[in-house]
DSSP file (Angstrom, degrees, kcal/mol; ACC not computed):
  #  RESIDUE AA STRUCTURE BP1 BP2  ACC     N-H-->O    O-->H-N    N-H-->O    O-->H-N    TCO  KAPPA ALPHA  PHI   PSI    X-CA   Y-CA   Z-CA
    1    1 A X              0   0    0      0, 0.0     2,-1.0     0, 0.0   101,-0.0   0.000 360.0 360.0 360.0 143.0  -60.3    3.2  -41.6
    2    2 A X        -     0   0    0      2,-0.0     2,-0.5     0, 0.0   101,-0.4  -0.854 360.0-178.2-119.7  98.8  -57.7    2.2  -44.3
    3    3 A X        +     0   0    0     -2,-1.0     2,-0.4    98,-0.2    98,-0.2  -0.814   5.0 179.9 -92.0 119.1  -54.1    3.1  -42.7
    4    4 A X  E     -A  100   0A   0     96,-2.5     2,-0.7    -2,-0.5    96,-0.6  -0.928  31.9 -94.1-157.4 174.3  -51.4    2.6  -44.5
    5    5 A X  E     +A   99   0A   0     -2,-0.4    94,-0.3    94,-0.2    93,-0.1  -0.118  37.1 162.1 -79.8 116.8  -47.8    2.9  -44.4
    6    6 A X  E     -     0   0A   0     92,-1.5     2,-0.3    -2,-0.7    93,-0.2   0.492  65.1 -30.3-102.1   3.4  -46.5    5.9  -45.7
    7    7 A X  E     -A   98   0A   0     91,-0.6    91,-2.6    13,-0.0     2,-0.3  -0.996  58.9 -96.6 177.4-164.4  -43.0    5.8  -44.1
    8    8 A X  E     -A   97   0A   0     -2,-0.3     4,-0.4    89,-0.2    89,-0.3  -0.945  34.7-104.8-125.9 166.5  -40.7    4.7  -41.2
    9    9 A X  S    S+     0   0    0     87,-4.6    88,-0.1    -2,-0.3    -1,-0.0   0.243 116.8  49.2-113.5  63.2  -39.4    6.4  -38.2
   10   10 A X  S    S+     0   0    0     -2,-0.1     2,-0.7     3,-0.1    -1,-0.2   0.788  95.2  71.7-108.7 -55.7  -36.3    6.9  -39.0
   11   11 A X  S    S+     0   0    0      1,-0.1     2,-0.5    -3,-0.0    -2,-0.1   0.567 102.4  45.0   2.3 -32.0  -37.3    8.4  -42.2
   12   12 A X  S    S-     0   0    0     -2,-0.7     2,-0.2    -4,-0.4    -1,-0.1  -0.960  82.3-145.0-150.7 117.4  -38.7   11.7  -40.3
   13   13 A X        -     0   0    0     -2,-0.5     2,-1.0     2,-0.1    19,-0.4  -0.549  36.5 -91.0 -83.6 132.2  -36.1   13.3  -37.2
   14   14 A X  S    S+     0   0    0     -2,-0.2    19,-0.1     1,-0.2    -1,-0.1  -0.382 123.4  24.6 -58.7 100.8  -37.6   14.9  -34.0
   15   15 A X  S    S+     0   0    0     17,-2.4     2,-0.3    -2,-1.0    -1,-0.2   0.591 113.0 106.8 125.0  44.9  -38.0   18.8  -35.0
   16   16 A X  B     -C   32   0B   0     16,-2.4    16,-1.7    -3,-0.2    -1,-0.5  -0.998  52.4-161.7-159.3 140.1  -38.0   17.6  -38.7
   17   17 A X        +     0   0    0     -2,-0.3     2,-0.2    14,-0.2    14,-0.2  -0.959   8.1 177.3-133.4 163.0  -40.7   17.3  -41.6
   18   18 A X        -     0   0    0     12,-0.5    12,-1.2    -2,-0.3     2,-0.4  -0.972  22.0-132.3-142.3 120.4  -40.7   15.3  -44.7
   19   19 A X  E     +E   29   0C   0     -2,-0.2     2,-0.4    10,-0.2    10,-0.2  -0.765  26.0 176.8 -96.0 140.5  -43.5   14.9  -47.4
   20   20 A X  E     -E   28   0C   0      8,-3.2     8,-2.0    -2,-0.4     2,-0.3  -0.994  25.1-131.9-143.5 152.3  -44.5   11.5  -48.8
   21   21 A X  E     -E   27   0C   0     -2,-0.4     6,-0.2     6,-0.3     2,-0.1  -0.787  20.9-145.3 -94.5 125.5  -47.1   10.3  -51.3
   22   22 A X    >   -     0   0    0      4,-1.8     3,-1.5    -2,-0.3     4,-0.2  -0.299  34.4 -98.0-103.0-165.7  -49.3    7.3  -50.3
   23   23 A X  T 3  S+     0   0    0      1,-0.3    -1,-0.1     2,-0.2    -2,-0.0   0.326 119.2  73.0 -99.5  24.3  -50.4    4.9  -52.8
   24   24 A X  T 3  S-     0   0    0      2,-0.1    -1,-0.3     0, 0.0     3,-0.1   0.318 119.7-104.0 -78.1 -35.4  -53.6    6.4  -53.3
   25   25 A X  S <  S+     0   0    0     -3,-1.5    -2,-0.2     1,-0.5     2,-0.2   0.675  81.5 132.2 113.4  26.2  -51.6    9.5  -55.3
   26   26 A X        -     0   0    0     -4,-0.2    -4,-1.8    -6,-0.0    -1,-0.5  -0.706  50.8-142.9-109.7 153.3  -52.1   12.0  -51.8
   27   27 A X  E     -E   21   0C   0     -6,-0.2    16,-0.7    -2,-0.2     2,-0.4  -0.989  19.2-169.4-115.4 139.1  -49.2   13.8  -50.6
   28   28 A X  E     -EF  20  42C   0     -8,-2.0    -8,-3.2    -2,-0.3     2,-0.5  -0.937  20.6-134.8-148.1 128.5  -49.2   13.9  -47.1
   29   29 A X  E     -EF  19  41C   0     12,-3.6    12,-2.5    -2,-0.4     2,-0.4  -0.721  22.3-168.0 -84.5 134.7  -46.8   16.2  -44.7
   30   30 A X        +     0   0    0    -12,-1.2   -12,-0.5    -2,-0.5     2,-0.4  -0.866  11.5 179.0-106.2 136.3  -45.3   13.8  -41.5
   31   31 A X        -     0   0    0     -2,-0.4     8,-3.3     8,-0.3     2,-0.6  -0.962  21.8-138.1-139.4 162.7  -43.8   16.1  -39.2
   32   32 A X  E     -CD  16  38B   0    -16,-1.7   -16,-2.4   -19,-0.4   -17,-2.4  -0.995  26.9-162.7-123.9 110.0  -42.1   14.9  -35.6
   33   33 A X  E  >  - D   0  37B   0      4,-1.5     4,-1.7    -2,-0.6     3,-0.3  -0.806  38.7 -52.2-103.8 152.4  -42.9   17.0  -32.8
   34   34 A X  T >4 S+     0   0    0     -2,-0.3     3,-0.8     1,-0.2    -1,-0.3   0.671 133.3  27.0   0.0 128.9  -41.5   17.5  -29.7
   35   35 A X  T 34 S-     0   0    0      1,-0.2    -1,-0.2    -3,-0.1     3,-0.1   0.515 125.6 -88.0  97.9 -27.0  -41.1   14.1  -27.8
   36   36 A X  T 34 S+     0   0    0      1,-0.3    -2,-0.2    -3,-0.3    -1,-0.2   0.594  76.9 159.8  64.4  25.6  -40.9   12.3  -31.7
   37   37 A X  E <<  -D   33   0B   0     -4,-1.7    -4,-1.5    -3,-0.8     2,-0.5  -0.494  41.7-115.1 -61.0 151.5  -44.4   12.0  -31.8
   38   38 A X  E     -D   32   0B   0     -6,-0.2    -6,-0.3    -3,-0.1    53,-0.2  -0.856  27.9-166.0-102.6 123.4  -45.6   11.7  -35.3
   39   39 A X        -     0   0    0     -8,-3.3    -8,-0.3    -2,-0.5     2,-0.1  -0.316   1.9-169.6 -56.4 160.0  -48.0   14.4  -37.4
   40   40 A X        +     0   0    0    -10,-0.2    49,-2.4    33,-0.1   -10,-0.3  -0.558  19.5 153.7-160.0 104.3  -49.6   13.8  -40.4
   41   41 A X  E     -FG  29  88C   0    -12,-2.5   -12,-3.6     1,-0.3    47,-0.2  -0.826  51.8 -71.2-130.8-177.2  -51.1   16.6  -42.2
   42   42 A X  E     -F   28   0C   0     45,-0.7    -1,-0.3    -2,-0.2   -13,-0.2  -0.041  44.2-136.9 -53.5 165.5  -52.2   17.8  -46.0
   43   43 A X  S    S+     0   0    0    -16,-0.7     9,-1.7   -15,-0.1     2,-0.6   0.528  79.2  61.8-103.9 -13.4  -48.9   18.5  -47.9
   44   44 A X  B    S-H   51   0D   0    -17,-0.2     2,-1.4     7,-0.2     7,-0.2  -0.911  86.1-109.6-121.8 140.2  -50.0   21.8  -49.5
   45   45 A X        -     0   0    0      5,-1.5     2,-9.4    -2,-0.6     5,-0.3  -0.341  11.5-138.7 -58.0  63.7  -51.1   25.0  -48.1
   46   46 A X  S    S+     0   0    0     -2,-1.4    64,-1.7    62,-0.4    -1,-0.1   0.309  92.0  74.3  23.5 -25.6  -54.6   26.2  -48.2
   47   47 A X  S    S-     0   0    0     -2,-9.4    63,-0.5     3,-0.2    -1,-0.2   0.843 133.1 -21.3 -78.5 -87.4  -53.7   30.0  -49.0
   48   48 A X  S    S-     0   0    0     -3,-0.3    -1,-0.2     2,-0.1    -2,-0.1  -0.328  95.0 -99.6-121.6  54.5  -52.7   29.4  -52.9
   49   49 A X        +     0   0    0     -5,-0.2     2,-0.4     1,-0.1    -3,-0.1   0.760  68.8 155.5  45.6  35.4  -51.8   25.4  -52.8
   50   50 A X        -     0   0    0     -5,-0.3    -5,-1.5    -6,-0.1    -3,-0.2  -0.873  57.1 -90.7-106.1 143.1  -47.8   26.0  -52.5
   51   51 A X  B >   -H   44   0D   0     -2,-0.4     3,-4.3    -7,-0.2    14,-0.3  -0.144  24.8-149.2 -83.0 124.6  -46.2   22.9  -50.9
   52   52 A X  G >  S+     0   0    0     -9,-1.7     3,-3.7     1,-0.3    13,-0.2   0.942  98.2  66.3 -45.3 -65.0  -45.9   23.1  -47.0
   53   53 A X  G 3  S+     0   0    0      1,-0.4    -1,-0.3   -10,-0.4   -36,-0.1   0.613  90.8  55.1 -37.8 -32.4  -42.8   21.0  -47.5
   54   54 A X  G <  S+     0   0    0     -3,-4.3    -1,-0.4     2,-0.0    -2,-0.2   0.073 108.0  71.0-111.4  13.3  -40.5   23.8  -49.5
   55   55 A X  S <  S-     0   0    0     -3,-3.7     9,-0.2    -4,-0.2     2,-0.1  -0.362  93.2 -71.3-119.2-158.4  -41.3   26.2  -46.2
   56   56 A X        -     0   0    0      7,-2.0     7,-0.5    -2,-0.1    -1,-0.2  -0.252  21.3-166.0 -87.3 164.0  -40.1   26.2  -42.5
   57   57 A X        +     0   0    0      5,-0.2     2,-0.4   -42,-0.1     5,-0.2  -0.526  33.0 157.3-144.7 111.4  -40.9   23.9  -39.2
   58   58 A X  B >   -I   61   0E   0      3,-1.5     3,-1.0    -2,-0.1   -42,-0.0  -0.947  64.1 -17.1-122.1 126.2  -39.5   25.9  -35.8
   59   59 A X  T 3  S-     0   0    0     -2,-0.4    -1,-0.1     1,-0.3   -26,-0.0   0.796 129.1 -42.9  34.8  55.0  -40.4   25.6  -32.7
   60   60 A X  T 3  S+     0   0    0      1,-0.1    13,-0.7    12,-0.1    14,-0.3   0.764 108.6 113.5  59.3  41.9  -43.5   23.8  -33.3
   61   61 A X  E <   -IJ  58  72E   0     -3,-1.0    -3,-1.5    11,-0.3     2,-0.3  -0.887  56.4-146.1-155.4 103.6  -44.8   25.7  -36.0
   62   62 A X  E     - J   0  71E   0      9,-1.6     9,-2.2    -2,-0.2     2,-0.5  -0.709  30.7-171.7 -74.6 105.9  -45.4   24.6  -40.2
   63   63 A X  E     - J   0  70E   0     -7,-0.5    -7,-2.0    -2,-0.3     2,-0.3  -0.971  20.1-129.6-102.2 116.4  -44.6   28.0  -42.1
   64   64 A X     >  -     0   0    0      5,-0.7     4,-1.4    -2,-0.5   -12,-0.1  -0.616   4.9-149.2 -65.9 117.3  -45.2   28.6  -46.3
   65   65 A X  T  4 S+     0   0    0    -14,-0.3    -1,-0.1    -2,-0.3   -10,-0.1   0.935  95.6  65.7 -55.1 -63.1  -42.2   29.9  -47.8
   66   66 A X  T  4 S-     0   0    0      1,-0.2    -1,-0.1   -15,-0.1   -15,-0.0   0.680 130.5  -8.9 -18.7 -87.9  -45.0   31.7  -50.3
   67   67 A X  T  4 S-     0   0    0      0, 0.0    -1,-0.2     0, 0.0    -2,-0.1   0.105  87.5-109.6-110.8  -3.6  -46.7   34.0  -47.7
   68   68 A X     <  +     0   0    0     -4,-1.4    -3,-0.1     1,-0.2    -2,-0.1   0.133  56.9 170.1  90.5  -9.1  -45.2   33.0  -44.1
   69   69 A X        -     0   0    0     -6,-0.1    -5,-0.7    10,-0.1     2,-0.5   0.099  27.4-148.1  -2.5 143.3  -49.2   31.5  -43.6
   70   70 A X  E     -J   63   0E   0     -7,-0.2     9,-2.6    10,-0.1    10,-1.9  -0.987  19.0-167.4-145.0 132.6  -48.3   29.4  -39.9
   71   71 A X  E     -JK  62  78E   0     -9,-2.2    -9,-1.6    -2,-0.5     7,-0.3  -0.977  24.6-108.1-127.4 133.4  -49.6   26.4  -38.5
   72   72 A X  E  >  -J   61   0E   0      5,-2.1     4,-2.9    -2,-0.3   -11,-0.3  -0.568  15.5-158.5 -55.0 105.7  -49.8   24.2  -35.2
   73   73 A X  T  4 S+     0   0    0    -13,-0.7   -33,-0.1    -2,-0.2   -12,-0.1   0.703  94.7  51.1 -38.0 -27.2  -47.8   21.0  -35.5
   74   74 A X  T  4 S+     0   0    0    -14,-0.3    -1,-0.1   -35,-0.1   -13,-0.1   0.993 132.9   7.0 -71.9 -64.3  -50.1   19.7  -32.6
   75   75 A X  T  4 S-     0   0    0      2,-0.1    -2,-0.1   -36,-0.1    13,-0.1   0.633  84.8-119.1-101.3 -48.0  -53.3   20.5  -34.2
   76   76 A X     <  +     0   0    0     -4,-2.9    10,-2.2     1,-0.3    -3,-0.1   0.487  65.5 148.7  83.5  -0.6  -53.2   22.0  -38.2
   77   77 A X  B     -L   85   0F   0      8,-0.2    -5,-2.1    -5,-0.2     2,-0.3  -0.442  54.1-108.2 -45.7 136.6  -54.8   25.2  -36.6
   78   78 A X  B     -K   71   0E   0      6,-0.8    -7,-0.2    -7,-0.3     4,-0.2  -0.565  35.1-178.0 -72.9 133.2  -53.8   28.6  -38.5
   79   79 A X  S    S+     0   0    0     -9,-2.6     3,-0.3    -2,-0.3    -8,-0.2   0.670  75.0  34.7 -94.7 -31.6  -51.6   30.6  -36.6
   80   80 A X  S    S+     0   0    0    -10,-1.9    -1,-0.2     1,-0.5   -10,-0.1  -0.282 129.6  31.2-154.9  78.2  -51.1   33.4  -38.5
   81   81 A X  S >  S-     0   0    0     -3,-0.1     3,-0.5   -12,-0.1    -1,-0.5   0.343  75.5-160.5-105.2 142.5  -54.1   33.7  -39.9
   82   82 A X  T 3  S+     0   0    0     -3,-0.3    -4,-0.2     1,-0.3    -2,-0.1   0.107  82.9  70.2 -27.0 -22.3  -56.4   32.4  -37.3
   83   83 A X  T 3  S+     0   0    0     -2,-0.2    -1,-0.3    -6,-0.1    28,-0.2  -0.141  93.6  62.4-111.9   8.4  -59.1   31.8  -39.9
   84   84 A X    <   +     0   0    0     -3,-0.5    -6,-0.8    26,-0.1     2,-0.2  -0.241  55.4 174.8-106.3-161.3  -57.3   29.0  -41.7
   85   85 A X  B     -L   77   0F   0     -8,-0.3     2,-0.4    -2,-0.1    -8,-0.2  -0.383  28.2-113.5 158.4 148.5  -56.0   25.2  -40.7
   86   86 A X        -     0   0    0    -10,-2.2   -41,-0.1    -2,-0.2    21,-0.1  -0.846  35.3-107.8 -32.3 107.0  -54.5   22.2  -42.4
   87   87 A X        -     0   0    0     -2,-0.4   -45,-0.7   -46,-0.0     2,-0.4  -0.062  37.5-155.7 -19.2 116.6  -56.3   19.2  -42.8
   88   88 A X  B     -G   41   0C   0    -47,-0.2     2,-0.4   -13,-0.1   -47,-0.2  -0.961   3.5-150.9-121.7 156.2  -54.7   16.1  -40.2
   89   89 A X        -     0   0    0    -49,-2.4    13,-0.1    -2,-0.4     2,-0.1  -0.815  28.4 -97.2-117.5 159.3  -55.1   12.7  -40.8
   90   90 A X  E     -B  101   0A   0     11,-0.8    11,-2.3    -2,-0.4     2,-0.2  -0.511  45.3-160.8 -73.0 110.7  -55.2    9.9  -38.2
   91   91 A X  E     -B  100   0A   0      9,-0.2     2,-0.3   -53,-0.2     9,-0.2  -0.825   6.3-165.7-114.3 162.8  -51.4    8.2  -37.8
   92   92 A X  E     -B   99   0A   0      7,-3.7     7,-2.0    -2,-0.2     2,-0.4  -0.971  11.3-146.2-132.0 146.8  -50.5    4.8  -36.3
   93   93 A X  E     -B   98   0A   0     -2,-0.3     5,-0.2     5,-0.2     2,-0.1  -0.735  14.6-174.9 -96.1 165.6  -47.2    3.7  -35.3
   94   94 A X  E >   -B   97   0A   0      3,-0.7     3,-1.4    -2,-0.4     2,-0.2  -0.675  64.0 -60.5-149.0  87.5  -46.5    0.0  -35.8
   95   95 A X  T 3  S-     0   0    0      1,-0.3    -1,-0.1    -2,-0.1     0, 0.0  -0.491 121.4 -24.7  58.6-115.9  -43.1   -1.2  -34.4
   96   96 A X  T 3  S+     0   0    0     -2,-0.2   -87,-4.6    -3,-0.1    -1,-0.3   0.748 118.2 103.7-102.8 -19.2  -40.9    1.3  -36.7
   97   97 A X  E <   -AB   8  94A   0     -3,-1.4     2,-1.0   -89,-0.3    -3,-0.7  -0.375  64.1-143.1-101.4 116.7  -43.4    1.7  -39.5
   98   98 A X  E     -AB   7  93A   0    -91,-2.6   -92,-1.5    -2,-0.2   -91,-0.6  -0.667  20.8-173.8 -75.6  97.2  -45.6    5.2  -39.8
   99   99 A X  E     +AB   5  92A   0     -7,-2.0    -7,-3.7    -2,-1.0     2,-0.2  -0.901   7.2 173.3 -94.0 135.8  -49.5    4.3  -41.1
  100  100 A X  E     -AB   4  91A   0    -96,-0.6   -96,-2.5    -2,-0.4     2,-0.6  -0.926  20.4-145.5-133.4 140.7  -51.9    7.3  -41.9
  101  101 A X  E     + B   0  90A   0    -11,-2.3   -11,-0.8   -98,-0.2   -98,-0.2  -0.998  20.0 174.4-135.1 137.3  -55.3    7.3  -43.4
  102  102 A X    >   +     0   0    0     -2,-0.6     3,-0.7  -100,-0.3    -1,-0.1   0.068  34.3 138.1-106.2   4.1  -56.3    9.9  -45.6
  103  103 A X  T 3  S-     0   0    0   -101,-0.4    -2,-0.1     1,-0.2     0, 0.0  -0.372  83.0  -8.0 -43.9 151.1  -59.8    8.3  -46.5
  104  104 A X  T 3  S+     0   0    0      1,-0.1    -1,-0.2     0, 0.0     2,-0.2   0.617 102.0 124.5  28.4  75.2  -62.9   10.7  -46.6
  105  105 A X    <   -     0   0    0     -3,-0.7    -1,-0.1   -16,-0.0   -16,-0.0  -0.685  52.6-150.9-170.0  93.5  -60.4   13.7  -45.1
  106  106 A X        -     0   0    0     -2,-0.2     2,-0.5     1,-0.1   -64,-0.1   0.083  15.4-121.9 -58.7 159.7  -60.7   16.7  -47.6
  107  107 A X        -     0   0    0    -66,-0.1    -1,-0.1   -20,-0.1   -21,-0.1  -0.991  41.8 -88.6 -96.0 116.6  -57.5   18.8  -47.7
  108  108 A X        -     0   0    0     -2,-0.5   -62,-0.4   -24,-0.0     2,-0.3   0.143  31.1-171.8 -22.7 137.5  -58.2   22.7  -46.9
  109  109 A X        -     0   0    0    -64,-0.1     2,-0.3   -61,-0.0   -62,-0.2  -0.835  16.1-155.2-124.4 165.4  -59.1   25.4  -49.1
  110  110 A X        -     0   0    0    -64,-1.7   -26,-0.1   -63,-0.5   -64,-0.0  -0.852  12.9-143.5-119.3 178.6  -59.0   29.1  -47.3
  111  111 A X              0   0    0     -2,-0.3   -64,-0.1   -28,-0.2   -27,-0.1   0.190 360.0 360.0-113.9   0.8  -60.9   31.8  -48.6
  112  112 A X              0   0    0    -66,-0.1    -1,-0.1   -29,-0.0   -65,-0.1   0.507 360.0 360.0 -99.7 360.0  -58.4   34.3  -47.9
């Protein structure tokens, strides 16, 4: 797996998301759930590709500004609708330093 480091963690607050681009050109949403555990999922939303980032994160839930589309922080399941999900990628911590690999791990399309 080719992890590498896309940010630190101070960079991304528990209850807080941030998007960053790895050097690969992907843009990849971090979010810090509950606990400060770290997320790592696709940066754009499945429904019509508008960036996750420019939306909500509440109570353990990724909301598009676009179309209110909702998502699991835990997981990258669709919440609202059920028939959707977000792509996650595989993080490492290292001391302060966030590593993710996005290798062979497709971003979501939906169909709706």
């Amino acid at each position: 797996m080719a992890f590498e480091k896309i940010c630190t963690l101070d960079d991304v607050w528990e209850g807080e998301m941030e998007e960053f681009t790895t050097g690969s050109g992907r843009d990849v949403l971090v979010v810090c759930v509950d606990g400060g555990r770290i997320k790592a999922f696709q940066s754009m939303c499945p429904h019509q590709e508008i960036a996750l980032i420019d939306g909500s994160f509440e109570g353990g839930v990724i909301t598009c500004k676009a179309h209110l589309w909702q998502f699991d922080s835990e997981t990258g399941a669709g919440l609202n609708p059920t028939d959707c999900r977000i792509a996650q990628y595989p993080v490492e911590i290292r001391g302060e330093d966030v590593f993710v690999n996005v290798e062979g791990i497709e971003p979501c399309k939906s169909h709706t």
